[in-house]
N, C-alpha and C positions, 0 to 999 in steps of 0.2 A: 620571459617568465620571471625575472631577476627583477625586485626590486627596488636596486640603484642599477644605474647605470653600467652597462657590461662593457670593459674591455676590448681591445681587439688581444689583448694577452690571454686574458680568459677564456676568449671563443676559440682561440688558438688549443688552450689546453683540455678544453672538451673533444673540439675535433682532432682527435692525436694522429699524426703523422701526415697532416695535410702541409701542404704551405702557405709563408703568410703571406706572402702578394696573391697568392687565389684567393686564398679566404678575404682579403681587402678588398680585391676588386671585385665579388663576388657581393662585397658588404654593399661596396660603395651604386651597384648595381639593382639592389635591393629598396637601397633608401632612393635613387633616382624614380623605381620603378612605386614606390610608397609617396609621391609628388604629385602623379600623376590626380586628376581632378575625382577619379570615382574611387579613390580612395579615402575612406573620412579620417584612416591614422595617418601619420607621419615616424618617420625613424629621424631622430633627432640627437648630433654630438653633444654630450650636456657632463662636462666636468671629465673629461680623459674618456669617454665611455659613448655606447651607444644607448640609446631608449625608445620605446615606442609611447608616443604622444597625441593627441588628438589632438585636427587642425586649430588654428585658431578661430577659422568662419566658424566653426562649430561648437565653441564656447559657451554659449546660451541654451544649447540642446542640450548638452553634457552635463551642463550645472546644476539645470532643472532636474535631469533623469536621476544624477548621485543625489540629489537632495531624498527624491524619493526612495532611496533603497534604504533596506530595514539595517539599524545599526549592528558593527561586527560581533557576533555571539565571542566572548573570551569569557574560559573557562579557566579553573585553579588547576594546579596538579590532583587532589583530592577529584572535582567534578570528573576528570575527565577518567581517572580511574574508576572511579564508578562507573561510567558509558561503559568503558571495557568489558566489565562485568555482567552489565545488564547486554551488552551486542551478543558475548559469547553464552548467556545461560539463560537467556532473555526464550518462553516468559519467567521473570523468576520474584520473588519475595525480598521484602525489607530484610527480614534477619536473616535469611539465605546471603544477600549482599553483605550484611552485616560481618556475618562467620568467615566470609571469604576475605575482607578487606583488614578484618581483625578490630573497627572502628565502628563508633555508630553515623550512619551513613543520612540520618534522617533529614537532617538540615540540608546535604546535598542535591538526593532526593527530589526536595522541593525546589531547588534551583532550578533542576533538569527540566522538571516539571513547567516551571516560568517560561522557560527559555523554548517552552515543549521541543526538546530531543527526546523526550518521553513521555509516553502516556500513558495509561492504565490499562489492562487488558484483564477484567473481571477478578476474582478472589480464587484463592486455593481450596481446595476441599480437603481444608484440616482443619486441627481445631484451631477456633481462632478464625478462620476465615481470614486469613491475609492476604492484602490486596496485591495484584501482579504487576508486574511493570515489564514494559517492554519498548524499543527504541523506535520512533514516528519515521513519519516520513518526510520531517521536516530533517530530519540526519541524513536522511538519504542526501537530502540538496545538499546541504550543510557539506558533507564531504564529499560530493560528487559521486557519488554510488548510485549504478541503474538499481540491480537490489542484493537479495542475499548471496545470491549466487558469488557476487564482487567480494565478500568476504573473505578471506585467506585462512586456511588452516590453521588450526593451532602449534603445528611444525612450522609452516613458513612465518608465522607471527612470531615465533619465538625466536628465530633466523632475525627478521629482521629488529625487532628487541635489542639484538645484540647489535646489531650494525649500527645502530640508532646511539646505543647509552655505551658501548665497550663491553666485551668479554669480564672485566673486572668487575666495573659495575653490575652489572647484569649478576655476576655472580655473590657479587656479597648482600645481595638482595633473597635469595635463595628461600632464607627463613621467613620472608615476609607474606607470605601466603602462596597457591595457587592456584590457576583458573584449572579446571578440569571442563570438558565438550559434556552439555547435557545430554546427549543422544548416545544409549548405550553401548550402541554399533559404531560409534566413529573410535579411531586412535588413540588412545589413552597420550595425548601429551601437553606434558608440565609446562605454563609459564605463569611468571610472576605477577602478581595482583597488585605489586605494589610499584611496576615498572610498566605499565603499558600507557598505550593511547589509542583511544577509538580507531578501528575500522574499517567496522562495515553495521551495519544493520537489517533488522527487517521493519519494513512497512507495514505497519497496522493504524487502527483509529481508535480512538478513546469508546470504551465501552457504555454505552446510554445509563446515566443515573449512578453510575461509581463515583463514590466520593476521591477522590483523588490525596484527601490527607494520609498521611505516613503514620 
């Protein structure tokens, strides 16, 4: 799953208390067994490390299919706090996200919109008629999410919050706003609006004929 190349020190220190000639030989067993002809990867030693590779006969399939995949969605710190907001309060309003994030969010918004990790989900019945926004089902792919259910509580989000940024951080963030669960029956618990990261959503489709500007 690593990026560069992993270690035999590092897989060592994942699997804690194993040994290292198991774990080599178990490695070296592995990459033997990834040779074999019905496999189209390879595990391959590259710079002190291991990797997983795709063979070289298979070069022209490969290049062709990455050409085809849609380029990598990368989001600001701003975008992606906004997702936050709209996963956890989602359907919700411009100035609803607005009052939570303390910013005006509108330029964001339209990113999301681009990128559709969001879409529209008809107006409010206030006045003003403010448009709703709600998180697609291109987020669901986007983060690997079957659907809402995969979402985490606003206790274990805010669990992990801190494992994520530090207990410190996390708390000198404190003043920076907070999400509260729109669902009057769930938990009342606090996290920061100005510290998260998407994840999870729900699946919807864009509403027929909603203008989707902010």
């Amino acid at each position: 799953m690593a990026p560069e190349p992993v270690t035999l020190d590092a897989i060592l220190k994942s699997l804690d208390g194993e040994e290292r000639e198991r774990v080599k030989t178990k490695l070296h067993e592995l990459i033997a067994d990834f040779e074999r002809p019905e496999h189209g990867m390879e595990i391959r030693a590259i710079a002190g490390g291991y990797k997983f590779s795709s063979k070289p006969e298979h070069h022209d399939v490969v290049r062709k299919f990455v050409k085809s995949l849609k380029p990598l969605v990368r989001l600001s710190k701003p975008a992606l706090e906004t997702l936050a907001v709209i996963a956890y309060r989602q359907p919700v309003t411009l100035p609803e996200i607005d009052q939570i994030r303390g910013v005006d969010c509108g330029g964001v918004i339209h990113t999301l919109l681009e990128k559709k990790l969001v879409v529209t989900a008809g107006r409010k019945n206030v006045v003003g008629r403010p448009i709703l926004y709600r998180t697609s089902r291109d987020f669901l792919v986007h983060f690997g999410l079957k659907d809402v259910g995969d979402l985490p509580s606003l206790r274990e989000f805010e669990e992990m919050a801190r494992q994520a940024l530090g207990s410190d951080l996390f708390a000198a963030d404190e003043q920076a706003g907070r999400l509260q669960p729109s669902d009057p029956g769930e938990q009342q618990t606090d996290v920061e609006a100005e510290a998260t990261e998407p994840t999870a959503s729900l699946e919807s489709d864009v509403v027929p004929n909603e203008d989707p500007k902010t």
